[in-house]
C-alpha positions, 0 to 999 in steps of 0.5 A: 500500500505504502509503494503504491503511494509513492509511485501515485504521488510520483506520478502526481508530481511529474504531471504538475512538472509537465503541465507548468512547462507547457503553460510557461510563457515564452517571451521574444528575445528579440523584437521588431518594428516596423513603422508607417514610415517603413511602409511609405519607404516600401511602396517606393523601393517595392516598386521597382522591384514589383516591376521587374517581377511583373514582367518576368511573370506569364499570365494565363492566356485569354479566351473568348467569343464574340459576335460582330452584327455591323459584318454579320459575322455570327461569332469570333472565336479569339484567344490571347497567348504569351501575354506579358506586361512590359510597362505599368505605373501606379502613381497613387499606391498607397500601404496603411496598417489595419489594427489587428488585421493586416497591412492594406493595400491600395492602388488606383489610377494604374496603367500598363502596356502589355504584349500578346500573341493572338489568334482568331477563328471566324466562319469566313476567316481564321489568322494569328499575328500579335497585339498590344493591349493598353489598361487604364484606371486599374484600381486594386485594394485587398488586405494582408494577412500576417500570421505565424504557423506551427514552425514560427514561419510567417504566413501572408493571406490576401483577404478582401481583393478587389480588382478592377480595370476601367479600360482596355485598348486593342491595337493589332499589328500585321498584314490585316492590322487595319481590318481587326482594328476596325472590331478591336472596340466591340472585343474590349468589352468581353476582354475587360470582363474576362481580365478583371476576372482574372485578376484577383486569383493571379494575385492570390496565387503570388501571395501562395506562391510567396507563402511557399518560398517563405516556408523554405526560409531557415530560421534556425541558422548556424552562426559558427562551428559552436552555436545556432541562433533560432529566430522564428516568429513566437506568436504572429504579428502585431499590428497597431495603427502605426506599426507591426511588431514581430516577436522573433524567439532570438535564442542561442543553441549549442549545435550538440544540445538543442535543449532551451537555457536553463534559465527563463525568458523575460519580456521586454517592451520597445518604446512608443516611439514611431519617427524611424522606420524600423526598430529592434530590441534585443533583451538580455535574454538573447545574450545571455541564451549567446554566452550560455551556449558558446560556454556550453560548446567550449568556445572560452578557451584558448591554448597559445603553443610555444611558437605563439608564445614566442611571438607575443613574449615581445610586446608582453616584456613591455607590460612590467605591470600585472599578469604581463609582468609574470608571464613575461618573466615566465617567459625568460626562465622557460621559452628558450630552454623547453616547451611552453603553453599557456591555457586560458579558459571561462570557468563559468559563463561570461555575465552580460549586463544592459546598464543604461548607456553602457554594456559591460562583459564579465568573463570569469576565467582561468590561466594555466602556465604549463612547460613539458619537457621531452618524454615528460608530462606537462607540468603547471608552473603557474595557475590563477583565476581572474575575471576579464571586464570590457564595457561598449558604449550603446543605446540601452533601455532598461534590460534591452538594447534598442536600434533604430533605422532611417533611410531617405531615398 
């Protein structure tokens, strides 16, 4: 009775243990803002390179029939190929947060010139040839959806797409050029409703086609041949009137343990501040996840070899104060006569501390002093503990470290 008491109450302990793992809270260690001023700045730069992607892009081809009663022509079969845009403008594009929504995107008052190939088929007459097609007053306005999915990759979702072209002129080009612009007018029509037909899907089958690529992008990259950094998104965006806020996890791994620290995240907020374009805040939880892994996967150490030694003995001959003064004296008794080593290792791992204004490092640490003669173990002349100090001056908020980003263009 007494055994089966136990294993109850084992059991009841480690059930309590799994459930406040699974319900502690993850803060990010690291954060980013992006501004109103980001998005303007992104609708100019964003549109040289949506130019070129546009005209690298095939759109479907174009099919339909219509009826020409002025020739007595009882239908046209027409069907637009290799349809490509070679020149558009969107003077009035605009991008604007939706709080706790989306980014929404607005556009009127667009033209493009495209190129196609053509054919046509009629009971009296059937050829091919090419055209080109001018649209005017496209308007475009739709929402993006911003989320996260289970792997902390990004997920974009268009919601609420409308698009519209106003206007579309033919013009053809070939041998009876002069005949088929004399119908193009009455095609316009039918083209104009079969392409703002089309338009929604072409631009949601981008956004899938964006999803996909951003689903391959690594978010748990390797920084060196001690430690990988994972940065994916902790929750999904948040979006407020003036900016979107991304909740990156910015915790370092040693490559042989991809266990979490053994110490808890803290969160962090960044100021209310909206006059640069992009924000990043990086806690103390970030650098300390950074100090603990490359401690963990033996980073802090260093043995310098008689060759090394001998070539630094120089400058440390100079130093007659501290540890210079001792190991240049050490160096004098051992360096010509035998082998010698110098060991220096972090015993714990390196402190970090956010002061305001300032970032200091603490690395505690030790030295070993070590000759070895021939066909003789190492023996250690001289062993001693230190803490190595450095501070760099930053911008510093409480527990976190700011940047902020501007760009003119």
């Amino acid at each position: 009775m007494h055994t089966k008491m136990v294993q109850v109450l084992w059991g009841c302990l480690l059930l309590c243990n799994l459930y406040i793992s699974s319900t502690e809270t993850i803060y990010p260690g690291i954060k980013a803002r992006a501004t109103k001023r980001a998005l303007d700045y992104g609708v100019q730069a964003g549109m040289e390179i949506i130019e070129q992607m546009v005209k690298e892009r095939n759109i479907s081809d174009l099919k339909g029939s219509e009826s020409l009663e002025f020739l007595k022509i009882d239908y046209v079969n027409y069907n637009f190929t290799n349809i490509k845009i070679t020149a558009f403008s969107f003077p009035n594009t605009s991008l604007a947060f939706v709080p706790g929504v989306g980014i929404r995107a607005l556009t009127n008052h667009g033209i493009a010139n495209i190129s196609t190939d053509w054919d046509i088929k009629s009971p009296l007459f059937q050829d091919t040839g090419g055209a080109d097609l001018f649209l005017s007053e496209v308007y475009f306005t739709g929402i993006l959806i911003l989320s996260r999915n289970n792997f902390g990759h990004p997920v974009l979702k268009l919601q609420d797409c409308y698009a519209q072209v106003s206007h579309a002129d033919v013009s053809f080009s070939g041998e009876f050029s002069v005949l088929y612009n004399s119908f193009a007018e009455p095609m316009e029509k039918p083209i104009l409703k079969n392409l703002n037909e089309m338009l929604c899907p072409i631009i949601i089958h981008e956004v899938e086609a964006l999803n996909a690529n951003l689903s391959m992008l690594q978010f748990f990259t390797k920084i060196d041949n001690y430690t990988l950094l994972d940065y994916s998104l902790i929750s999904s965006p948040e979006i407020t009137e003036n900016y979107i806020e991304l909740n990156l996890k910015g915790v370092f791994y040693p490559q042989e343990n991809l266990a979490d620290p053994p110490f808890p995240s803290v969160p962090f907020v960044l100021p209310e501040r909206s006059d640069s374009m992009l924000y990043i805040g990086i806690s103390k939880y970030f650098f300390k996840s950074a100090s603990y892994a490359y401690f963990t996967a033996g980073a802090f150490g260093v043995t310098l070899t008689t060759k090394e030694v001998r070539r630094i003995s120089n400058h440390l001959i100079q130093n007659s104060q501290g540890l210079g003064n001792v190991l240049s004296r050490i160096a004098d008794l051992y360096i010509l006569s035998q082998p010698f080593m110098v060991q220096v290792m972090a015993t714990e791992p390196p402190v970090i501390n956010l002061l305001p204004g300032n970032f200091t490092l603490d690395i505690p640490a030790s030295i070993m002093i070590l000759t070895q003669s021939k066909n003789s173990t190492a023996e250690t002349i001289v062993s001693m503990d230190f803490v190595a100090s450095t501070s760099v001056g930053l911008v510093i908020l409480g527990q976190r470290l700011i940047c902020s980003l501007s760009l003119n263009r």
